[in-house]
Structures are given as structure tokens and as C-alpha cells.
C-alpha positions as CSV (number, residue, x, y, z in Angstrom):
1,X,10.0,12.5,14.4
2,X,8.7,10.4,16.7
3,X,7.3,6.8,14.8
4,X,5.3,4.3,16.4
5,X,4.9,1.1,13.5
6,X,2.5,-1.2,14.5
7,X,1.1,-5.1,13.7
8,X,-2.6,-4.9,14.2
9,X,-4.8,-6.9,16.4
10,X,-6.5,-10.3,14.2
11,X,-7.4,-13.9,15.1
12,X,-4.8,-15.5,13.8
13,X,-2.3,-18.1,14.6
14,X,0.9,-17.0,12.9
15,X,2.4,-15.0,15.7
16,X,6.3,-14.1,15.0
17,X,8.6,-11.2,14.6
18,X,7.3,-8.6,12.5
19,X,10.8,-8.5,10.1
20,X,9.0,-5.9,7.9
21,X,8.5,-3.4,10.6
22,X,12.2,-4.4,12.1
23,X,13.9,-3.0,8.4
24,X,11.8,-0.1,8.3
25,X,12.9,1.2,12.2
26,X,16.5,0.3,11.5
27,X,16.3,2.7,8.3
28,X,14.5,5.4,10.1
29,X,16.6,5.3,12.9
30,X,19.1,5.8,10.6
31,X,18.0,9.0,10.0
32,X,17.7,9.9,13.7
33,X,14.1,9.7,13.8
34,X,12.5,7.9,17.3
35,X,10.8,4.6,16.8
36,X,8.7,2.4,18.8
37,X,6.9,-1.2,17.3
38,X,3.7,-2.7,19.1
39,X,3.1,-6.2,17.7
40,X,-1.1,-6.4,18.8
41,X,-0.5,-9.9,18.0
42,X,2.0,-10.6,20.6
43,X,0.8,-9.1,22.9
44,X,-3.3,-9.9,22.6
45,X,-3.6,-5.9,22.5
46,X,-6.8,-4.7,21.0
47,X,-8.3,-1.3,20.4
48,X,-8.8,0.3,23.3
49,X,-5.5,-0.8,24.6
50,X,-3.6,0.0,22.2
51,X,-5.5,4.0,21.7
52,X,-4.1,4.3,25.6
53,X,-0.6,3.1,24.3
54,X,-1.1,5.6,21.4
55,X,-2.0,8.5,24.0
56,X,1.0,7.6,26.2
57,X,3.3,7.3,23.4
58,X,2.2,10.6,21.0
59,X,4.0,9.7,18.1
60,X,3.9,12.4,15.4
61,X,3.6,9.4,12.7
62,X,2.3,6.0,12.9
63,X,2.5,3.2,10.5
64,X,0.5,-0.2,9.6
65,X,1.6,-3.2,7.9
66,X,-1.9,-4.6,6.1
67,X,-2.6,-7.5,4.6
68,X,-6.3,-7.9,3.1
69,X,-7.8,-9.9,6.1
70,X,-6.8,-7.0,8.4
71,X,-8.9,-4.1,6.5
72,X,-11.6,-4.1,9.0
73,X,-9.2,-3.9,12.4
74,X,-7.1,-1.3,10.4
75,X,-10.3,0.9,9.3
76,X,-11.2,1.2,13.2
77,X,-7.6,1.8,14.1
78,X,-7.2,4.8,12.0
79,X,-10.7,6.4,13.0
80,X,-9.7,5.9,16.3
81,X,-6.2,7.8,15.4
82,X,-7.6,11.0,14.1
83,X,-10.3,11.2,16.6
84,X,-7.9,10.9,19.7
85,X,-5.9,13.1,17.8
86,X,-6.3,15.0,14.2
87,X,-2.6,16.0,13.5
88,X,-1.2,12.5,13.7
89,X,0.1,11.4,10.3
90,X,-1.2,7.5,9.2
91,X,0.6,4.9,6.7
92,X,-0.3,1.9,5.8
93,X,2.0,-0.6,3.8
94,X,2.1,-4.4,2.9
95,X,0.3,-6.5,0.3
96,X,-2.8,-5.2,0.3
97,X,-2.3,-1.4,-0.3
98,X,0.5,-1.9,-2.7
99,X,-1.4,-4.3,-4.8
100,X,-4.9,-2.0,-4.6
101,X,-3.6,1.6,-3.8
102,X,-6.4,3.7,-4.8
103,X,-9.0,1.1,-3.1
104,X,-7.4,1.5,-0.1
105,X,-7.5,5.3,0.1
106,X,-11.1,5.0,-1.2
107,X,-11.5,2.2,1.6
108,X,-10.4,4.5,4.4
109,X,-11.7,7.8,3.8
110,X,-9.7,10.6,5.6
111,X,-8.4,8.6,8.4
112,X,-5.3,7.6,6.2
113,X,-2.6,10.1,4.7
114,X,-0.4,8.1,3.1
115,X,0.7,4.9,1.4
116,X,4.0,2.5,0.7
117,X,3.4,0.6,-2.5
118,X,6.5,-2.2,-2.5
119,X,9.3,-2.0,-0.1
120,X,9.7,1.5,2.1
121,X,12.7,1.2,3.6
122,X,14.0,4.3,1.3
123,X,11.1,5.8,1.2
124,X,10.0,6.3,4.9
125,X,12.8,7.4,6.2
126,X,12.8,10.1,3.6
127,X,9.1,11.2,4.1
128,X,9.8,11.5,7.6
129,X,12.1,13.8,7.0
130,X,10.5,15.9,5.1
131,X,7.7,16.0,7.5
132,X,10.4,16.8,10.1
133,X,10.9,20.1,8.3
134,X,7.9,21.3,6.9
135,X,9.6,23.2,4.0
136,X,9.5,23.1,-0.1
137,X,7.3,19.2,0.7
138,X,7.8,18.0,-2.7
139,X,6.5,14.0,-2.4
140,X,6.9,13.6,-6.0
141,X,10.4,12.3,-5.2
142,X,9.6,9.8,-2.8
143,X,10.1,6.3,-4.1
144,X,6.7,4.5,-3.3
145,X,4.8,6.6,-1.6
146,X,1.3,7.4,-2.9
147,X,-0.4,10.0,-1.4
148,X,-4.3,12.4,-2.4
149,X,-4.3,15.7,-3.4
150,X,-7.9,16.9,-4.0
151,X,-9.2,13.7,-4.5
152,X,-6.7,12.6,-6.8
153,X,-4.6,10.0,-6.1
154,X,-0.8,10.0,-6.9
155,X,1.8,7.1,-6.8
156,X,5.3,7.4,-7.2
157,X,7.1,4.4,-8.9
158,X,8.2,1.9,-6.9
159,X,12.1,1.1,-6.3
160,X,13.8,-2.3,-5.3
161,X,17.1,-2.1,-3.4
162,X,20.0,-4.1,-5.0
163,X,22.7,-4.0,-2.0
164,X,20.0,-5.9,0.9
165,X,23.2,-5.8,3.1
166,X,23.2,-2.0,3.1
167,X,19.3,-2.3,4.9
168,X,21.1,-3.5,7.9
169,X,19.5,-6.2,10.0
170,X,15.8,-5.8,11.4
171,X,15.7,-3.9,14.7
172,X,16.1,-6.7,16.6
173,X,16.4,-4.5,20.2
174,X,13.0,-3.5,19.5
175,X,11.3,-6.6,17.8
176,X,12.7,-9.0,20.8
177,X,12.1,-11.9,19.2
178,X,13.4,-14.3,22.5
179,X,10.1,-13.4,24.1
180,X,7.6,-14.3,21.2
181,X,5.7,-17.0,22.3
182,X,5.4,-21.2,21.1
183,X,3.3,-19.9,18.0
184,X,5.4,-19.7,15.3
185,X,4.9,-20.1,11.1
186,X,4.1,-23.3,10.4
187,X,3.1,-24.2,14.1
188,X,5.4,-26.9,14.9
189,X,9.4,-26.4,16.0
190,X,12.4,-28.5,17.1
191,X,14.7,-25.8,19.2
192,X,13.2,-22.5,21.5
193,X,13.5,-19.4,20.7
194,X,12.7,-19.4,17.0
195,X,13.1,-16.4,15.0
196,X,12.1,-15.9,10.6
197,X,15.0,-14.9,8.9
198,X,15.1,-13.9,5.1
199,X,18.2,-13.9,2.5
200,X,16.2,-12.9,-0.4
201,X,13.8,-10.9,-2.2
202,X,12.0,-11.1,-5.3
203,X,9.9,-13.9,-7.1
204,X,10.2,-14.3,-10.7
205,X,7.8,-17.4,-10.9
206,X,4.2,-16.7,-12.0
207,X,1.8,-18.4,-10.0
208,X,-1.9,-17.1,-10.4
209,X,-2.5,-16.9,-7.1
210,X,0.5,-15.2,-5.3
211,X,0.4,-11.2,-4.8
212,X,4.2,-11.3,-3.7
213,X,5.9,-9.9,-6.4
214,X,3.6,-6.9,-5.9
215,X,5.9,-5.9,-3.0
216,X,8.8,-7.3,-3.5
217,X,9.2,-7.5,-7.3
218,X,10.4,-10.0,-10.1
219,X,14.1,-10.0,-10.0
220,X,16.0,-12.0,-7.1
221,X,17.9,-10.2,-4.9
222,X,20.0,-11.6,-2.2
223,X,22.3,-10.6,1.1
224,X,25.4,-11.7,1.1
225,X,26.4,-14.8,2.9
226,X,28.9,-13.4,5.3
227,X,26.1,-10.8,6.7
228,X,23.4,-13.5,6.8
229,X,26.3,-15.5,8.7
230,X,26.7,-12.4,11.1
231,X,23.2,-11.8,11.6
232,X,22.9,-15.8,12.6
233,X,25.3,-15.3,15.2
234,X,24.2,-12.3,16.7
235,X,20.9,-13.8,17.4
236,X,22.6,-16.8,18.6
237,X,24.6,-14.8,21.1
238,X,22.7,-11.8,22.1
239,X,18.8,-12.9,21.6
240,X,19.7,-16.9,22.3
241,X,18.4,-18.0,19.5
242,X,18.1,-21.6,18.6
243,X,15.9,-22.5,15.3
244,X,15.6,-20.6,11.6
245,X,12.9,-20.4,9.9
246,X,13.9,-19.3,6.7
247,X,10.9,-18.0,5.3
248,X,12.4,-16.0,2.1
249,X,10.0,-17.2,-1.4
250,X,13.2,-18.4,-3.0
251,X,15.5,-19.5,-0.7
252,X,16.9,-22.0,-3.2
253,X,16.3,-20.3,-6.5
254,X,20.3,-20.0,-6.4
255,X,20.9,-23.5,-5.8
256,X,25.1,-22.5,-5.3
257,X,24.2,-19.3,-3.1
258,X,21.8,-21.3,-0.7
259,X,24.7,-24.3,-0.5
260,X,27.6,-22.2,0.0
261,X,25.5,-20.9,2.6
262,X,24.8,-24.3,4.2
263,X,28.4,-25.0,4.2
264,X,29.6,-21.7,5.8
265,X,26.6,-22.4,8.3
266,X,27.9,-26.0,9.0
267,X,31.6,-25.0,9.8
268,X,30.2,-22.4,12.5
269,X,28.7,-25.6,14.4
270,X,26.1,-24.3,16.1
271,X,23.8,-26.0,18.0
272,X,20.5,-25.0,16.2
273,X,17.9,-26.1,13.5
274,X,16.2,-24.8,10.7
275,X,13.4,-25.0,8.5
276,X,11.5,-23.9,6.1
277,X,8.1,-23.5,6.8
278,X,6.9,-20.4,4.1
279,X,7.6,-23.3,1.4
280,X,10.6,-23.8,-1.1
281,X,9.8,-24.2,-5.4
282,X,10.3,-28.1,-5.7
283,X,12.2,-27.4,-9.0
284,X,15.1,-26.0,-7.0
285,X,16.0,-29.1,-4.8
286,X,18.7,-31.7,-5.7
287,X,20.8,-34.3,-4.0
288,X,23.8,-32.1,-2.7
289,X,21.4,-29.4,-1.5
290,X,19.3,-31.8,0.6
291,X,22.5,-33.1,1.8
292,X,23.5,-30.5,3.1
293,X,20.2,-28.8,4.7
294,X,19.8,-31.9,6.6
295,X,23.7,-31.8,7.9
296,X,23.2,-28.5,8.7
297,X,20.2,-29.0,11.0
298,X,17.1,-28.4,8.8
299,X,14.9,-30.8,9.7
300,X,11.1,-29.9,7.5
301,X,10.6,-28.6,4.1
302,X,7.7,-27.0,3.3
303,X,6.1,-27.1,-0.2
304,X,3.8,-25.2,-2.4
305,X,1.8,-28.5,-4.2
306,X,-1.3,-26.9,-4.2
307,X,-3.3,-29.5,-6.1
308,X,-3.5,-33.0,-7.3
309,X,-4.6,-31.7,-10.3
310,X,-2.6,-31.7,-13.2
311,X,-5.4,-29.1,-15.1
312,X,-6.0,-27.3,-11.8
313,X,-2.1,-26.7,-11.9
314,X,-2.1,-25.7,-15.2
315,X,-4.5,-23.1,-14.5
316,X,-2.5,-21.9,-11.1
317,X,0.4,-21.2,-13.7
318,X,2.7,-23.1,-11.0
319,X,4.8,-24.8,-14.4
320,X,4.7,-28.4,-12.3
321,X,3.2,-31.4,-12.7
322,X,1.4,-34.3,-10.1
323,X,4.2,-36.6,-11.3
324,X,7.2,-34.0,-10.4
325,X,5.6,-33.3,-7.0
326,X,5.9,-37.3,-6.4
327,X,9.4,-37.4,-7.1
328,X,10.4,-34.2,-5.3
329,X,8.9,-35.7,-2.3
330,X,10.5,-38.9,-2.5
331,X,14.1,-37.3,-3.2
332,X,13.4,-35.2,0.1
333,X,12.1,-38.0,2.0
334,X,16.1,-40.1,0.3
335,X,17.6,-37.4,2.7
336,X,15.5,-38.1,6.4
337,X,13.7,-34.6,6.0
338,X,10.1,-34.6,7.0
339,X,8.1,-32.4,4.2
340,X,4.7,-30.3,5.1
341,X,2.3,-29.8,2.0
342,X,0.6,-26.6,1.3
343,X,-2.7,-27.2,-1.0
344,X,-5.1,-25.1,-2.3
345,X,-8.5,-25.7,-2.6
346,X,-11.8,-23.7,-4.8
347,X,-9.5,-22.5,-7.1
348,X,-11.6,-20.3,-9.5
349,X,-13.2,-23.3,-12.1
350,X,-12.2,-26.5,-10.0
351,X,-14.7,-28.8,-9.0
352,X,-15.6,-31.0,-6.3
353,X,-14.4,-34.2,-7.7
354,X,-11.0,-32.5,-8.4
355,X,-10.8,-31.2,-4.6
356,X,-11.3,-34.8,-3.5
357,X,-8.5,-35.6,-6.2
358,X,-6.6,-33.2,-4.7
359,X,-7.4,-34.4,-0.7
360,X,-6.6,-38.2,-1.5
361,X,-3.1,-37.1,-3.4
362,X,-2.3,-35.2,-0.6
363,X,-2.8,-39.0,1.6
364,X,-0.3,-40.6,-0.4
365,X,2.7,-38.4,-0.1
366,X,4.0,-39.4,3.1
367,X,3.8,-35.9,4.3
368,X,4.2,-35.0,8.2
369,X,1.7,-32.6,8.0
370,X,-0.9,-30.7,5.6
371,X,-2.2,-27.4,5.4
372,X,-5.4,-26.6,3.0
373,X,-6.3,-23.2,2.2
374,X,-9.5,-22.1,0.7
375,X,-8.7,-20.1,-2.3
376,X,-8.4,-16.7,-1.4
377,X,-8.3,-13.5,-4.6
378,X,-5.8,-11.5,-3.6
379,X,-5.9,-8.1,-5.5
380,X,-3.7,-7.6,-8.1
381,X,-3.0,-11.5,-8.8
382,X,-3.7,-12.7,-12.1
383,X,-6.2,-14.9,-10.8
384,X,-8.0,-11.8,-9.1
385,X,-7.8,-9.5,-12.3
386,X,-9.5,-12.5,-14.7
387,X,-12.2,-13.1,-11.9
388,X,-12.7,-9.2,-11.9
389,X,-12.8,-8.9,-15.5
390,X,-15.8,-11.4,-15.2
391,X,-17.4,-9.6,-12.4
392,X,-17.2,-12.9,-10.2
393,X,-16.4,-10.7,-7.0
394,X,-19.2,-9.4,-6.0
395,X,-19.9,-12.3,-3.1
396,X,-16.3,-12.0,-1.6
397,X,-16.4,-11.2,1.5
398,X,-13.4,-8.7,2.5
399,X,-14.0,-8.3,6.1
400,X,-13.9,-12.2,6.6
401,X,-10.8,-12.8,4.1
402,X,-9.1,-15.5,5.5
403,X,-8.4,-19.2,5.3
404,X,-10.8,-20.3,7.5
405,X,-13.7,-18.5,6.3
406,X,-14.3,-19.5,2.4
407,X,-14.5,-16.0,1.2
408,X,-15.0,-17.0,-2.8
409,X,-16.4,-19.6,-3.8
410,X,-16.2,-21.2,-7.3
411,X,-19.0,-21.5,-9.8
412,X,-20.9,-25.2,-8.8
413,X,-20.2,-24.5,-5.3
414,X,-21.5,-23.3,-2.1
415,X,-19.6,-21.8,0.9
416,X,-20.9,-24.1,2.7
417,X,-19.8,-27.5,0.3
418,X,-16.4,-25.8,0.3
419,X,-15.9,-25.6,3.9
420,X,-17.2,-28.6,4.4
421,X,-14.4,-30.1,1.8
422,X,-11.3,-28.3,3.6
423,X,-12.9,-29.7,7.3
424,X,-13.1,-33.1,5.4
425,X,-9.1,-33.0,4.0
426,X,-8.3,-31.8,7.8
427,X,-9.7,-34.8,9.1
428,X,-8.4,-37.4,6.7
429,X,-5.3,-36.3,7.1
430,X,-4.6,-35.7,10.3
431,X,-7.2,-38.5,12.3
432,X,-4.3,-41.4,10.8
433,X,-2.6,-43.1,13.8
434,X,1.0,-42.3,12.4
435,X,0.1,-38.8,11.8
436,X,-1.7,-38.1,15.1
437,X,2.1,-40.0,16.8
438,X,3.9,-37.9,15.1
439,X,2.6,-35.0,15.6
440,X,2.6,-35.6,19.2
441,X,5.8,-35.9,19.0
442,X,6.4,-32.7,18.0
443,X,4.7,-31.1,21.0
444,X,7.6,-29.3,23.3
445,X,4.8,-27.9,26.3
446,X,1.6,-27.1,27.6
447,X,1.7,-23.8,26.0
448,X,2.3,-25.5,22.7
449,X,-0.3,-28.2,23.1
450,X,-2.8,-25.0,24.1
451,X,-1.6,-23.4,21.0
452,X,-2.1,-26.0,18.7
453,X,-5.7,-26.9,20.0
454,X,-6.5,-23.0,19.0
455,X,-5.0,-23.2,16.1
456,X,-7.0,-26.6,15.1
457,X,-10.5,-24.9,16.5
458,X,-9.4,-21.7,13.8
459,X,-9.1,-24.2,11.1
460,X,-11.5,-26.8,11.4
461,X,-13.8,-25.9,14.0
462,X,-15.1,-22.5,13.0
């Protein structure tokens, strides 16, 4: 079968290897099947340019990673599929169809066939196939898939693969990560080219508003340190790679895995850095660790504080405390690594005086850099089933769910007020004379200034 997997066009900032898509066309090339990956990120490719690739190409199957803010560009993707041509089979996977499967069929009529709920890397390969054939199609055994029958919907249980070694390593041939551009996760970088890596799956933490575990599950699983070793130094070698981002949810949930790993990493001597820029849980960091990150060449820690709100929190079920975040940061600090803060802010029952608590907390950190997010419901998060449950969903906004754009707003609160209150934190923050040096500092070319002054217009400006 011929597979195209595609990253759909969106504004957005975040533009890196798509290591989703890069597992999936290593395990269907593993059954012989042909695969192609367009990243419309990438490569600024938007409809119409990308039907013409889609003519050129023919694949007999094509598939879409989703998240919620892409529903709209997906929706007029897949029309455009089955009119150019009827017989071409559609998938979607990602966070937003396996946290709301039936939505998302009901959300795009006939123009999609079939669904991953979780990780697919089994499962694809094995629908292909049977596609391939066209005899006895049974999909009941297909781990994940969900699928309509006369209007019925049908979703086969999900399954999480213990042995992550036996995936392989992301396609890399085909992802190419050497020619993404200066725009990576977390915007800033010391070494060029970067490329996300990930050691492990699985979150067992239960923060209200994280949709995570939906794909990936509860239990941790992790890849061996000799392949993650091997996988470092094939990049290095073939793909000249010089920075990691590790951007795995719980890098250090195994404090003895993730230094073992350092100190394999170490004795290779390599000239590269690292970071972690999709955040690390602060309640995993000690002395030795943070010794040896830094040794090794990480140079920024990302963390998930969210609020300066001990209630607000409580409520976020994040199990930390304003007075643990402190001392996390100042142990990090005890080890010259700079630390970015992720916050939150319109958390479902917060209010304006605690966003401000929130804002001036976030000031007294000595962090390098911020990032405030407007709340966003994610289906399938606790947070999105309680606001639900109270019918307090009716004013998001799922064609504009993003960041930037406020789509919920708490009770108290306009969209406006909010929006004006993440602007506001933006400003504070980054207008300080040691944070505008130091950020300056961390500019490595034009491209990167250019990319930095869209990034700030997508945040603040809009």
C-alpha cells in the first residue's frame, strides 16, 4: 500500500520533526508498505498545494496527526481528499481523536474512514494490510482502531507497547530533521541542527489539565539506554546533529535511568547540548541529577509551575506547592542551569487577583524565560469532563483553540480581560533589561531574530 502521513498546515510556531509520524513509517515499512511524510508546517504548504502533492503522489491511504486546534484545516483536508478522489482511505490520529473518538467522526462526516485512539504503531501497519488484501476484513482485531458501521461507531481497546526498543527509531531518512528550520520547541537553542528525541512513554501524574495519558497511557515505559545511545549517535553522524531536546513527559520520573543515561552520554564526549524544553515534574530533580545534566551539556530546564497559587494548584491536581516550586528553582539555579516557566492562566474558577498572583510569582523566580498559556479544555481531561458536566462549554470556540486566542473563559471574566492579562504577564516579564540581554543573547541569526519577532506577534500581538 502506498501511505502518504501528513502534519497539517496551522499558524503556529512549534515547527520540528514530526516523531509521531517518523514511528508510524518505520513500522509500516516494516511491513513492506510505501510511505511518504509531508510536514505542511515545514514547508509553509497549504491546501491547494498540498491536493497537487496528493494528485502526484496517489497514495491508496493517507493519514493525519490532529490535535484540537487543527480540526478546522483537517475538516477541509479530508473534503478535499474524497473529492479529488473517492477511493482514498483517511485516518486521523493524535490527542484529539483519541480523547473524543465518536466527536470526531461526527465532526467529519464521511470524509474520514478511520481512527487510532492511543499509540498505532501496531495497529496501522496491520490495517494496511488488511486493506492490502481485501479478504475476510475483520477490524475487530485491530488494537486502536475505531472505525462506523451504519452509523455506529466501534473502538477497539487500546494497547501500549512494553519493548519501545522493538519500534525502532523514527524514520529519520524521511523526516530529515538537518533541514528543519531555526524554529524549534521552546524557541530558543544553543547548537544547530536540533532534533526532539523521546526515551519514554506514559504519565502516571494527574494533572487536570493534561490529555496526555489519553495517548500514551499511565504506566512509564522506557527504551533502553544503549538504543537511545545508538540513536544519539546516528543522528550525530549521519544527520549532523548538534542539540537534544528531550521532550519525553517524564524524562526523570526514573531518577537512576535518566542518570545512568547522563553518564553513558558523558563518556561518548560529544560535542552537543541538550534541553528540555516540553518541561520536567520538579519533584524528580536532585543534586546528582542536575550535576550531571549540566556536565553533560544540558543547559535549560523547563518547568510545569502553572500558577502562583497554592488553591489554583490544588485544583490543577499538580500535588505541588508555591513554596516547593521556589526551592526547585533555586536548587536548579545551585547547578548554572537557566530554567523557563510554563504558567497557566483562566483556569476554570480562578480569578483575576489570583492571575496577577500568579504573573508577579512568576517575576521573582529568576527564570530566563516565561511562557503563559490561556487555559485551554482539552477533551477528555478531568478539567474538561467537570466543565462539561456543568455545561460551561458552550462559548469555546474549537476552530480558534489555541493559546493565543482565549477560547474559555472562566466565570467573572471576559475574553477580552483574559487576554488582556496574558499580554500584560508577556510584557512584565520580558520588557526587564536583564531579560531582554539575555535573551538577545540567545539569538544565533537573522532567521532566528525573524522567527522570534513571529513568534512574539502570535503571542502578544494578535
Amino acid at each position: 500500500m502506498k501511505l502518504l502521513l501528513v502534519v497539517p498546515y496551522n499558524i503556529t510556531d512549534n515547527i520540528q520533526p514530526p516523531l509521531g509520524l517518523g514511528y508510524l513509517a518505520t513500522a509500516c515499512r516494516a511491513n513492506q508498505h510505501n510511505v511518504s511524510i509531508i510536514d505542511c508546517l515545514k514547508d509553509g504548504i497549504k491546501i491547494d498545494d498540498l491536493m497537487k502533492k496528493i494528485n502526484n503522489l496517489k497514495p491508496d491511504v493517507i493519514g493525519f496527526q490532529c490535535h484540537t486546534f487543527d480540526l478546522r484545516f483537517v475538516k477541509e483536508i479530508l473534503k478535499d481528499c474524497k473529492n479529488l478522489r473517492a477511493d482514498i482511505i483517511t485516518v486521523l490520529g493524535g490527542a484529539h481523536p483519541s480523547a473524543a473518538p465518536e466527536q470526531s467522526f461526527a465532526y467529519f462526516k464521511d470524509f474520514l474512514d478511520f481512527i487510532f485512539v492511543g499509540e498505532a504503531e501496531k495497529g496501522l501497519p496491520m490495517l494496511l494490510d488488511k486493506l492490502e488484501n481485501k479478504i475476510s476484513i475483520d477490524f475487530t482485531e485491530i488494537p486502536g482502531l475505531a472505525w462506523r458501521d451504519d452509523n455506529n461507531v466501534y473502538i477497539n481497546p487500546k494497547i501500549y507497547i512494553e519493548d519501545l526498543d522493538s519500534l525502532g527509531m523514527p524514520a529519520w531518512d524521511l523526516l530529515s530533521p538537518e533541514k528543519y528550520p531555526e524554529t524549534p520547541h521552546g524557541a530558543f537553542f544553543n547548537k544547530f541542527p536540533v532534533v526532539p528525541i523521546i526515551f519514554t512513554r506514559g504519565c502516571p501524574y494527574l494533572c487536570a489539565f493534561c490529555a496526555a495519558h489519553l495517548v500514551v497511557g499511565r504506566k512509564i515505559r522506557k527504551h533502553s539506554i544503549d538504543f537511545m545511545l545508538k540513536e544519539i549517535i546516528y543522528l550525530y553522524n549521519t544527520h549532523k546533529i548538534r542539540e537534544f531536546h528531550i521532550v519525553d513527559d517524564n524524562f526523570a520520573f526514573d531518577k537512576n535511568y535518566a542518570k545512568e543515561f547522563l553518564k553513558s552520554l558523558i563518556a561518548l564526549n560529544l560535542d552537543i547540548s541538550l534541553a528540555t524544553p516540553n518541561g520536567v515534574r520538579i519533584d524528580t530533580l536532585d543534586e546528582e541529577l542536575l550535576y550531571l545534566m549540566k556536565k553533560s551539556g544540558l543547559y535549560l530546564i523547563s518547568l510545569g509551575i502553572e500558577s502562583g497559587s497554592d488553591r489554583i494548584l490544588k485544583n490543577e491536581k499538580k500535588n505541588i506547592t508555591v513554596k516547593e516550586i521556589r526551592e526547585a528553582v533555586s536548587l536548579i539555579h545551585s547547578a548554572k542551569i537557566d530554567v523557563a516557566g510554563f504558567f497557566i492562566i483562566g483556569f476554570p474558577d480562578e480569578t483575576k487577583e489570583e492571575i496577577m498572583k500568579t504573573i508577579n510569582f512568576s517575576l521573582k523566580l529568576g527564570l530566563l524565560r516565561a511562557n503563559y498559556f490561556t487555559y485551554l479544555p482539552f477533551p477528555g481531561t478531568s478539567s474538561y469532563n467537570e466543565l462539561a458536566s456543568k455545561g460551561e462549554l458552550e462559548g469555546v470556540e474549537w476552530d480558534r483553540f489555541d493559546f493565543m486566542t482565549a477560547a474559555y473563559v472562566p466565570k467573572g471574566m471576559t475574553r477580552r480581560e483574559l487576554r488582556y492579562l496574558q499580554r500584560l504577564a508577556f510584557f512584565k516579564f520580558f520588557i526587564r533589561p536583564k531579560i531582554v540581554w539575555g535573551n538577545l543573547r540567545g539569538i544565533k541569526s537573522f532567521n532566528h531574530f525573524g522567527f522570534l519577532i513571529r513568534r512574539f506577534f502570535h503571542w502578544i500581538i494578535c
